[in-house]
DSSP file (Angstrom, degrees, kcal/mol; ACC not computed):
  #  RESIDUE AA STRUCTURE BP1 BP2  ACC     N-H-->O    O-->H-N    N-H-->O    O-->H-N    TCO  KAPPA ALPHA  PHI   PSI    X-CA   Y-CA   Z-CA
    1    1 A X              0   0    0      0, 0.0    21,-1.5     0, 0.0    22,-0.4   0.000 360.0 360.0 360.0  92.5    0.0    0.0    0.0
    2    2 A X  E     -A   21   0A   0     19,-0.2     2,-0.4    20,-0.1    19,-0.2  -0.753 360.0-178.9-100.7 145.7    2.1    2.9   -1.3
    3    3 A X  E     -A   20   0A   0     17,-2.4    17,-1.0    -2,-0.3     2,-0.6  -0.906  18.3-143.5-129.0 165.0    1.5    6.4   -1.2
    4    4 A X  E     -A   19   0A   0     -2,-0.4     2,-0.3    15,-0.2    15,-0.2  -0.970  20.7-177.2-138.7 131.4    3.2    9.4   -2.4
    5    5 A X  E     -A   18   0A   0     13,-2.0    13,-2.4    -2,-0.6     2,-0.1  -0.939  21.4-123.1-127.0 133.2    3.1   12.5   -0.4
    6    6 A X  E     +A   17   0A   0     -2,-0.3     2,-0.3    11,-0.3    11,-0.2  -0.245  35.8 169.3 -58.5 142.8    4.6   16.5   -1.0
    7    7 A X  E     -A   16   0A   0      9,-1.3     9,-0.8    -2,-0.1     2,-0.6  -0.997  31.5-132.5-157.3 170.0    6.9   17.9    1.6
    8    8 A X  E     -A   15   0A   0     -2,-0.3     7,-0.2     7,-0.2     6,-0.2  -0.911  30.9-112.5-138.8 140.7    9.0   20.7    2.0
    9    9 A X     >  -     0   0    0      5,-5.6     4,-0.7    -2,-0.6    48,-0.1  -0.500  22.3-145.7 -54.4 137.0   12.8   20.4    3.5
   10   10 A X  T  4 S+     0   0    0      2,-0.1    47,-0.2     1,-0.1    -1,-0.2   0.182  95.9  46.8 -77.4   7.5   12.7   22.2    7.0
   11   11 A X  T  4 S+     0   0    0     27,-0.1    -1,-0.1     3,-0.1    -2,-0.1   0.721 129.8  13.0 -76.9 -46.6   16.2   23.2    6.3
   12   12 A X  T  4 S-     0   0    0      2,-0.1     2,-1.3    26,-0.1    -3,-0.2  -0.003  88.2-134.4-128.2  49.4   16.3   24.5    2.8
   13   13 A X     <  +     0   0    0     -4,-0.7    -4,-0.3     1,-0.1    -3,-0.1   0.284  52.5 146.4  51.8 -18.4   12.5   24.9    2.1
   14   14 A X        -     0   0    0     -2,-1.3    -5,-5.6    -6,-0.2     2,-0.3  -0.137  55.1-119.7 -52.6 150.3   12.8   23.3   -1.2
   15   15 A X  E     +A    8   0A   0     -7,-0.2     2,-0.2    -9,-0.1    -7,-0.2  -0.635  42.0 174.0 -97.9 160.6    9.3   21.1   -1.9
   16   16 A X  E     -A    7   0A   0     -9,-0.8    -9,-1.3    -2,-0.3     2,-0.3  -0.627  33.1-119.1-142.5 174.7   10.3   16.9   -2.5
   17   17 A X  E     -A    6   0A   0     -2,-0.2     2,-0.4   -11,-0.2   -11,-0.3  -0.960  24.0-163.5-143.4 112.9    8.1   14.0   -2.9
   18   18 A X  E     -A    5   0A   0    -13,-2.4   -13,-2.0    -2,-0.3     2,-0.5  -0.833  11.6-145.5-103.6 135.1    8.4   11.2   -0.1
   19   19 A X  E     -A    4   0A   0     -2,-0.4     2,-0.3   -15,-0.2   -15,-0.2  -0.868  20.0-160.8 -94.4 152.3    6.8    7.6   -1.0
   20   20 A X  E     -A    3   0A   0    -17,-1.0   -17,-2.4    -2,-0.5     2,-0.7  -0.899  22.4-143.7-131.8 136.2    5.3    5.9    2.2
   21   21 A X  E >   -A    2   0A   0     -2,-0.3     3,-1.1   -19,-0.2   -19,-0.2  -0.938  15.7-173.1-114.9  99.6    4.6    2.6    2.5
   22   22 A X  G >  S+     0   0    0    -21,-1.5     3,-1.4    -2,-0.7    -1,-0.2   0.795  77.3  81.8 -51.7 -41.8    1.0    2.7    4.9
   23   23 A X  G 3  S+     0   0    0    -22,-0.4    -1,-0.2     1,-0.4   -21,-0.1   0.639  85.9  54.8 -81.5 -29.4    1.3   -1.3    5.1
   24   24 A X  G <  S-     0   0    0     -3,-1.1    -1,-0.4     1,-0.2    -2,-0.1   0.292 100.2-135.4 -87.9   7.8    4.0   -0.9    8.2
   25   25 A X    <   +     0   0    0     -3,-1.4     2,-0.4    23,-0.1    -1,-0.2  -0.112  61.8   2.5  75.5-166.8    1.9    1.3   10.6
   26   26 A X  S    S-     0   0    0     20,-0.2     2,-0.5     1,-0.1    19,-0.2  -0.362  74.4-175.5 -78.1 140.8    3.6    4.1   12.2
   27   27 A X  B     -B   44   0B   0     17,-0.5    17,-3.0    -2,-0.4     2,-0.4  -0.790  24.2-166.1-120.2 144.6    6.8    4.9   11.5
   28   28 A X        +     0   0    0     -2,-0.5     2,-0.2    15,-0.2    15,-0.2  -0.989  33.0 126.9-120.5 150.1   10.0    7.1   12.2
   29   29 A X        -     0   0    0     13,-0.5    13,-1.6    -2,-0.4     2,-0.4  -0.868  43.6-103.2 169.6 172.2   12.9    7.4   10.3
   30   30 A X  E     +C   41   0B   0     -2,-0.2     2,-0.2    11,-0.2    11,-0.2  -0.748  24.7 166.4-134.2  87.8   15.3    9.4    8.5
   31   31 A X  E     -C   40   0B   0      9,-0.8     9,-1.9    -2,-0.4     3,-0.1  -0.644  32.6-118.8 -88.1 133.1   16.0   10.3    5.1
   32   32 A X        -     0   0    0      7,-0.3     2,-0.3    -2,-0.2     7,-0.2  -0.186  41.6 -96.4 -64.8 177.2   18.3   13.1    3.6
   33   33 A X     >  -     0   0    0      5,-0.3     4,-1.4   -17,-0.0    -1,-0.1  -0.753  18.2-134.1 -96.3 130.6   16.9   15.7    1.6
   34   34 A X  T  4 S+     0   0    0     -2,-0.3    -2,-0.0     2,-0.1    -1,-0.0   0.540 103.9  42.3 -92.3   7.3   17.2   14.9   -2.1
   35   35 A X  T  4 S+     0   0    0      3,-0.1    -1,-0.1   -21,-0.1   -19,-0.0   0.536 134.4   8.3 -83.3 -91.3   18.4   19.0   -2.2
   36   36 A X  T  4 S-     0   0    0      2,-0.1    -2,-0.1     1,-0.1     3,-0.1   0.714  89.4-138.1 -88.6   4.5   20.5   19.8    0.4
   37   37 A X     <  +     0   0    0     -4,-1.4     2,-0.4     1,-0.3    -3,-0.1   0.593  54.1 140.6  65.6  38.0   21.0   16.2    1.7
   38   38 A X        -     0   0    0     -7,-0.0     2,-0.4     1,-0.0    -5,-0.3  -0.896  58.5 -91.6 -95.7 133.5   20.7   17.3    5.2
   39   39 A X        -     0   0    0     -2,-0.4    19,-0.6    -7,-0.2    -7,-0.3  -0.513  40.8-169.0-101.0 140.9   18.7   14.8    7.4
   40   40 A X  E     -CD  31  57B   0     -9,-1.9     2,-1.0    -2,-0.4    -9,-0.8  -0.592  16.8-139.3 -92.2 138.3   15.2   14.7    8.0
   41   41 A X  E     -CD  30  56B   0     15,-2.6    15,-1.1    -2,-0.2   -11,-0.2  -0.698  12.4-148.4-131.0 136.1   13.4   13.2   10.0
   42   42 A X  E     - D   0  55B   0    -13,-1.6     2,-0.6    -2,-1.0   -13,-0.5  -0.197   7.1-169.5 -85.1 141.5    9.6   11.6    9.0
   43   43 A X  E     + D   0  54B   0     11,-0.8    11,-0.8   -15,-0.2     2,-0.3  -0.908  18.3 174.4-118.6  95.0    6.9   11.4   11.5
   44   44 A X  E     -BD  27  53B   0    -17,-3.0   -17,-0.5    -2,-0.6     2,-0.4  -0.965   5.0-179.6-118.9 143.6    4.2    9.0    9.2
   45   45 A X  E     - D   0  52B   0      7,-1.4     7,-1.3    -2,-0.3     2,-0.4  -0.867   8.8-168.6-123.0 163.1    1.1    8.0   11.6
   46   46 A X  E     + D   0  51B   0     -2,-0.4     5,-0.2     5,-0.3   -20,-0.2  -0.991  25.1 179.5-140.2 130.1   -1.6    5.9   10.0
   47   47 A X  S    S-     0   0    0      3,-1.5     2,-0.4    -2,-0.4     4,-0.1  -0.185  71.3 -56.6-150.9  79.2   -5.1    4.7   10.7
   48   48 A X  S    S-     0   0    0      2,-0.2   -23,-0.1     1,-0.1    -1,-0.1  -0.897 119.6 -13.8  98.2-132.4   -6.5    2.5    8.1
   49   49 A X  S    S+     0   0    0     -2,-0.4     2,-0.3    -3,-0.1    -1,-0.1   0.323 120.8  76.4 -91.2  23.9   -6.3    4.4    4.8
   50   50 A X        +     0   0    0    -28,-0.0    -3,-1.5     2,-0.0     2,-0.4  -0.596  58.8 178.4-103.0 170.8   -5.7    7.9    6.0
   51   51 A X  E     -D   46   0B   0     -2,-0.3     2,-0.3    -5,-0.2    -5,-0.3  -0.964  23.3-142.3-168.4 171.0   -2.1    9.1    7.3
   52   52 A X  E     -D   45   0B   0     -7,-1.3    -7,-1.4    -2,-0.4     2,-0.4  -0.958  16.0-159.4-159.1 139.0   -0.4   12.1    8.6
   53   53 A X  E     -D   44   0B   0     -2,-0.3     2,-0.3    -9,-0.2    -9,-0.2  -0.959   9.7-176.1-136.3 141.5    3.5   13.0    7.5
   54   54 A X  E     -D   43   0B   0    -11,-0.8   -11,-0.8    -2,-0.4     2,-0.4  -0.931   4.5-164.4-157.1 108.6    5.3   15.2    9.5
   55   55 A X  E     +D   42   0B   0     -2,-0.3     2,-0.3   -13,-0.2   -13,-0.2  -0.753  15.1 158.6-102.6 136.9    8.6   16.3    8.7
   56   56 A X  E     -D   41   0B   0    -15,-1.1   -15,-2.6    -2,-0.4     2,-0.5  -0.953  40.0 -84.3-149.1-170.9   11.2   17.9   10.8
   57   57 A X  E >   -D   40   0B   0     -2,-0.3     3,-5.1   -17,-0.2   -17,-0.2  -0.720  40.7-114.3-106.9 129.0   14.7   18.6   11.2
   58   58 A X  T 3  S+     0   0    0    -19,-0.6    -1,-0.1    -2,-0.5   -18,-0.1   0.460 104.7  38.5  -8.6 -36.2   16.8   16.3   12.7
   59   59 A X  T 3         0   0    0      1,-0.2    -1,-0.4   -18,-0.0   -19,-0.1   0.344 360.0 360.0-118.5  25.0   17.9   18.2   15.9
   60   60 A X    <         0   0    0     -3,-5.1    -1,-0.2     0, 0.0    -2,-0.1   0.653 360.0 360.0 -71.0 360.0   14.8   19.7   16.7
C-alpha cells in the first residue's frame, strides 16, 4: 500500500516528494533531503487508509 506524499525540506524549504509505505503502521525514520542532503526526519502516523507526514529537522 504505497502512497506518495509532498513535503517541504525544513532546512532549505525546497518542496520533494516522499513515497510511504502505509502497510508498516507508524513509523520514524530518517531520510536526507534529495536537495540539500541534510537529514530529516519523518513522522508517518496511519489509521487505516488515512495518514499524517510530519517532517522535521533532525535536531529539533
Amino acid at each position: 500500500m504505497l502512497e506518495t506524499e509532498d513535503y517541504q525540506c525544513p532546512y532549505c524549504g525546497e518542496p520533494a516528494e516522499a513515497v510511504l509505505d502505509l502497510s508498516g503502521g507508524d513509523q520514524q525514520y530518517i531520510e536526507d533531503c534529495p536537495v540539500c542532503c541534510r537529514p530529516i526526519l519523518f513522522l508517518l502516523q496511519t489509521d487505516g487508509e488515512d495518514f499524517r507526514l510530519e517532517v522535521r529537522r533532525e535536531d529539533d
